[in-house]
C-alpha positions, -999 to 999 in steps of 0.1 A, spaced: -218 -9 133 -223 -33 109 -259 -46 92 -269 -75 105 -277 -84 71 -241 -73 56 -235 -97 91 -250 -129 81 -233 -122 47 -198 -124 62 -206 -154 81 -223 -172 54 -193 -165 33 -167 -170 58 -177 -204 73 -187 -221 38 -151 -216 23 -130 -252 34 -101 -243 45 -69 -259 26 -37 -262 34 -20 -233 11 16 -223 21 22 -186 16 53 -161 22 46 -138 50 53 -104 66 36 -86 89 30 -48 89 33 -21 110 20 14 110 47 38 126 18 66 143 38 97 139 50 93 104 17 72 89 44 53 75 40 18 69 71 -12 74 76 -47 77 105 -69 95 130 -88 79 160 -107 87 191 -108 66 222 -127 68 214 -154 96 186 -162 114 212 -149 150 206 -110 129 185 -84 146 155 -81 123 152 -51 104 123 -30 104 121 -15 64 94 9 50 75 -9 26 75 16 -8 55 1 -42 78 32 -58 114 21 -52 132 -3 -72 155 -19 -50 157 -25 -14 179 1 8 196 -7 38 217 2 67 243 -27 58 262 -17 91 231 -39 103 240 -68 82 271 -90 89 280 -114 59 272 -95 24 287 -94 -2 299 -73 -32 277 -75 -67 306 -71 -91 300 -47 -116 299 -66 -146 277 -92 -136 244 -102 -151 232 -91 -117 243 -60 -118 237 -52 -153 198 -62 -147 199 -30 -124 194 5 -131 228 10 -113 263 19 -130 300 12 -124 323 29 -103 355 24 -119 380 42 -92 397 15 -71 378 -17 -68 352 -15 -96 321 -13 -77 281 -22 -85 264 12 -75 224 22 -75 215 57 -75 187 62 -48 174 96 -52 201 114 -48 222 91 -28 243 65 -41 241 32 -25 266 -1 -33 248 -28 -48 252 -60 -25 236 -99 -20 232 -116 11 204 -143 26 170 -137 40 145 -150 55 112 -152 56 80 -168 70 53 -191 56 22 -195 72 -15 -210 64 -44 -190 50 -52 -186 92 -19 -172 96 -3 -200 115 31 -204 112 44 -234 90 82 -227 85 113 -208 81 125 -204 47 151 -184 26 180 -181 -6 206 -167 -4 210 -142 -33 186 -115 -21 199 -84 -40 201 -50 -23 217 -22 -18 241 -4 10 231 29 23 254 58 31 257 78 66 235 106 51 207 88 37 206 66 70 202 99 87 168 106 68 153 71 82 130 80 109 132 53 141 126 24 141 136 19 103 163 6 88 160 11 53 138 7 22 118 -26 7 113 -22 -26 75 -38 -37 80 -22 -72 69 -38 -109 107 -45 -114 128 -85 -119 152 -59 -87 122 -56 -60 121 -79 -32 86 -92 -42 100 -98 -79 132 -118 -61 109 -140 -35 87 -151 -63 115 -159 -88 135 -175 -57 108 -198 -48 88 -205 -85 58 -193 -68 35 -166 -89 40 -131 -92 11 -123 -71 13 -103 -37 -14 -90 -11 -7 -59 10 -37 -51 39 -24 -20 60 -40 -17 96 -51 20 105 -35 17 141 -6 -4 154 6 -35 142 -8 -73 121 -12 -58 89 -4 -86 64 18 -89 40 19 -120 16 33 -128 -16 32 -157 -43 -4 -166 -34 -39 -153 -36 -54 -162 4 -78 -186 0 -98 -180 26 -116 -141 22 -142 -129 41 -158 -104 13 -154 -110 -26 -128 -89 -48 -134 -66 -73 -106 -64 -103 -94 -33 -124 -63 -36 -147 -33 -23 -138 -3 -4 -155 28 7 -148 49 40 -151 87 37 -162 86 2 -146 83 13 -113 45 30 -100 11 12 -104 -10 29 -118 -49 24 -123 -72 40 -147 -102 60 -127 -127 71 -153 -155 88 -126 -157 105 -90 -187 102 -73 -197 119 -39 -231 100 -23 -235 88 -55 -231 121 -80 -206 121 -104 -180 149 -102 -184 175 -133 -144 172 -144 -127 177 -176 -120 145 -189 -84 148 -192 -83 144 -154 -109 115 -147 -97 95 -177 -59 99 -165 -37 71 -141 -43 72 -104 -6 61 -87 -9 39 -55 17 46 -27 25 34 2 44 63 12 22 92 3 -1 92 40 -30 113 21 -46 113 -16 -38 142 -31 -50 153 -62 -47 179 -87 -57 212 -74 -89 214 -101 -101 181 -89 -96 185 -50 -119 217 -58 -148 204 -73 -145 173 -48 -143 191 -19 -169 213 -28 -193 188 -36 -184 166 -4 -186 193 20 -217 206 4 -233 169 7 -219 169 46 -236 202 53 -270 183 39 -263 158 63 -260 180 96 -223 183 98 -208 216 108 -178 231 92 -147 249 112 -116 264 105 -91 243 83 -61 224 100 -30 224 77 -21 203 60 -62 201 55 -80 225 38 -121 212 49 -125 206 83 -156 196 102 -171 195 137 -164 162 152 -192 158 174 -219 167 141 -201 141 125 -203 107 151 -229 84 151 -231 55 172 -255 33 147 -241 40 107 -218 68 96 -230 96 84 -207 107 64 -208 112 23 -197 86 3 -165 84 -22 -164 61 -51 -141 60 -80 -145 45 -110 -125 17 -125 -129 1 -158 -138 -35 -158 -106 -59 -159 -129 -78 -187 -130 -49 -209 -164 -46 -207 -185 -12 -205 -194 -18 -166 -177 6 -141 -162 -10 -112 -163 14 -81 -138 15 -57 -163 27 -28 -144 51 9 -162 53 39 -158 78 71 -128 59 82 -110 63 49 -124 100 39 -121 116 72 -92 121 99 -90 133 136 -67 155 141 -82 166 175 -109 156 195 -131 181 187 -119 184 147 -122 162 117 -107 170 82 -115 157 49 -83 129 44 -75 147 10 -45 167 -1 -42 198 -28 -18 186 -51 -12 220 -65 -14 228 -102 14 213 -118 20 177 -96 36 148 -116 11 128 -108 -27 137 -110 -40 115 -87 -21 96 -63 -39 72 -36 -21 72 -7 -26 51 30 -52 63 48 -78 56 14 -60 19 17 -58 11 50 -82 -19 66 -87 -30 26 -73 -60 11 -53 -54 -21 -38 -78 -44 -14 -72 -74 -11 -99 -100 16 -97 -126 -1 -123 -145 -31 -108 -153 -18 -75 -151 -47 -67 -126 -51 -54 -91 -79 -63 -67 -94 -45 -38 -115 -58 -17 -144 -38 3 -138 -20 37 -132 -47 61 -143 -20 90 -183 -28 67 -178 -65 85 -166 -57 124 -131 -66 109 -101 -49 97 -61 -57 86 -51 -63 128 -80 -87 131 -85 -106 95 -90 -135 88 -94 -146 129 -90 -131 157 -62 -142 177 
C-alpha cells in the first residue's frame, strides 16, 4: 500500500499539470504469460489486414514478419539506397534480391504501409495515420516455426535509421524519442514514440545512454546497493555497460556479481524474518512466501543501481527495485529472487531484462543521447495497465 504521504504527492502532482493537446504515435503492449514475452499489434498493408501481434525487441535491427500475413508488399531492390542503408546483401541468382540475415535465417527485404494510432496524453484516440514505405523483412517457414502463438514476427525498437521507431519518426518529422511502460500481467502497456507524455504522474530521473554495434542500449551502472549497502565488486564489473532487453524475462548477471548480490540480499532478507527453501530452476535463492507478504509495506530488501548523472556531474542517480521487481512467484507457497547466473564468460555483464522493467516508465531520447526511468508506478496504487487514468 502506498503512503499517504507518497499519496498526496501523486495527486498534488497529477492534478496541477494542464492537460494539452499533444498528439502522440501509439501502441499498446501486451504481456504473453507463458513466455514473459512482451508484443504490440500492428497493421500492414490496409487497414481490411488482420493486425499482427510482433514481439517488441530493443536488440533487432529490422522488423521480421510472416509476410504470408501481408497482402500488397513489395520487393526492396537490391541496389537501392534502401537496401544499401541495411545490413543486408544481394542475392544475385535469379531475380537479384534485397536479403537481411536474421540470426541465422535469411529473410527478403521488403516495404509496404502501416498504420498506426495517435492518441492524447489521456490515451484517447485522435486518428489513424500511416506511409507507405515501412521497411521490413520476410520470414522463412523455419524461422516462423520458432514464433510462439500469438506472434507474427519481430519489431525492431533498435538505435538503427532500419528500426520501426527510427522509420515512424523520420516518416512523420516528429523527434527521435520513444516511451515503452510494460504491464506485469495482461494487456495496456504503452507504447509511444516521437513525444515525451506530458502528463506524468512521478518525475524522471535521466542517465546517458550508449549503444553497442548500433544495435543494444546500454547504460553505465557504477554501484549495487542491497537496503542501502553497496556491493563489495571489482570495479571492472560495476563500472561496465548494463544492456536493456526486452526479450531477456530475468536480469542476469555475471556469475561473480549474482554471488555477492545474492549473498548480501538473502542475508539482508533473513534479517528481515524471511525464510529460505530449496531453489526452483531457473532460480538459484528461493524464499518462503508466506515470511515474505505483508499487507501494509513490503518487506523485502531493496535494490538500487547506480547511474551516472546525465549532467556529468559527480551525483549518482539510483535506479531503485522493489518486491514486485526483485522477487517472483513461482508457486504459492515459493518466491525466488528475479535474478539469473549469467555464468562466467556471458557477452554481456549485466543485462536488465522485464521483470526489473515492468510497471516503470522508460523513455529513450536520441537527441540527448539519454534514457529516463521513472519510479515504480506500483509506489503510487498505479502501474503500465492503469497509467495515466483508469479507464
Amino acid at each position: 500500500m502506498v503512503s499517504l504521504t507518497r499519496l498526496i504527492v501523486f495527486v498534488s502532482i497529477f492534478t496541477s499539470i494542464t492537460l494539452k493537446s499533444n498528439s502522440q504515435y501509439f501502441l499498446p503492449i501486451t504481456k504473453h504469460e507463458p513466455t514473459k514475452q512482451f508484443y504490440t499489434t500492428l497493421t500492414i498493408g490496409t487497414l481490411e489486414s488482420s493486425p499482427l501481434n510482433l514481439l517488441l525487441d530493443l536488440g533487432t535491427t529490422l522488423t521480421l514478419l510472416d509476410c504470408d500475413k501481408v497482402l500488397l508488399y513489395q520487393l526492396v531492390p537490391c541496389h537501392s539506397s534502401t537496401c544499401m542503408s541495411l545490413p543486408s546483401y544481394c542475392d544475385f541468382e535469379g531475380i537479384i534480391l534485397c536479403l537481411y540475415r536474421h540470426s541465422k535465417q535469411t529473410a527478403i527485404v521488403v516495404q509496404d504501409k502501416v498504420f498506426i494510432s495517435t492518441t492524447d496524453d489521456d490515451r484517447n484516440f485522435l486518428s489513424q495515420v500511416s506511409f507507405d514505405n515501412f521497411t521490413f523483412s520476410c520470414a522463412n517457414d523455419k524461422t516462423i516455426q520458432d514464433f510462439p502463438p500469438p506472434l507474427s514476427g519481430i519489431l525492431s525498437l533498435s538505435p538503427l535509421s532500419s528500426s520501426f521507431t527510427k522509420q515512424v519518426t523520420s516518416a512523420f518529422s516528429v523527434p527521435p524519442i520513444f516511451s515503452l511502460c510494460l504491464p506485469s500481467s495482461g494487456s495496456f502497456g504503452s507504447f509511444h514514440i516521437g513525444s515525451v507524455n506530458t502528463r506524468r504522474p512521478i518525475s524522471m530521473t535521466s542517465t546517458p545512454m550508449t549503444f553497442t554495434d548500433s544495435r543494444d542500449y546500454l547504460i553505465l551502472v557504477q554501484s549495487i546497493y542491497v537496503e542501502g549497502t553497496p556491493l563489495p565488486l571489482d570495479s571492472r564489473f560495476v563500472l561496465g555497460g548494463a544492456k536493456l532487453s526486452t526479450v531477456v524475462p530475468y536480469t542476469e548477471l555475471h556469475t561473480d556479481i549474482y554471488d555477492a548480490f545474492a549473498q548480501s540480499f538473502t542475508l539482508q532478507a533473513m534479517a528481515m524474518g524471511i525464510s529460505m527453501v530449496p531453489s526452483v530452476a531457473p532460480f538459484k535463492h528461493c524464499f518462503d512466501a508466506r515470511t515474505v507478504n505483508n499487507m501494509t509495506e513490503p518487506n523485502v530488501p531493496m535494490i538500487e543501481i547506480g547511474l551516472p548523472n546525465v549532467n556529468a556531474t559527480s551525483e549518482v542517480n539510483k535506479w531503485a527495485f522493489y518486491d514486485a521487481n526483485t522477487l517472483v512467484k513461482v508457486n504459492e507457497t515459493v518466491k525466488c529472487l528475479a535474478f539469473i547466473d549469467g555464468g562466467n564468460k556471458p557477452k554481456d555483464l549485466m543485462v536488465i531484462g522485464t521483470h526489473q522493467l515492468q510497471d516503470y516508465m522508460i523513455e529513450f531520447d536520441f537527441n540527448s543521447s539519454a534514457l529516463s526511468f521513472s519510479e515504480s508506478l506500483l509506489l503510487y496504487d498505479s502501474s503500465c495497465s492503469t497509467w495515466p487514468s483508469q479507464k
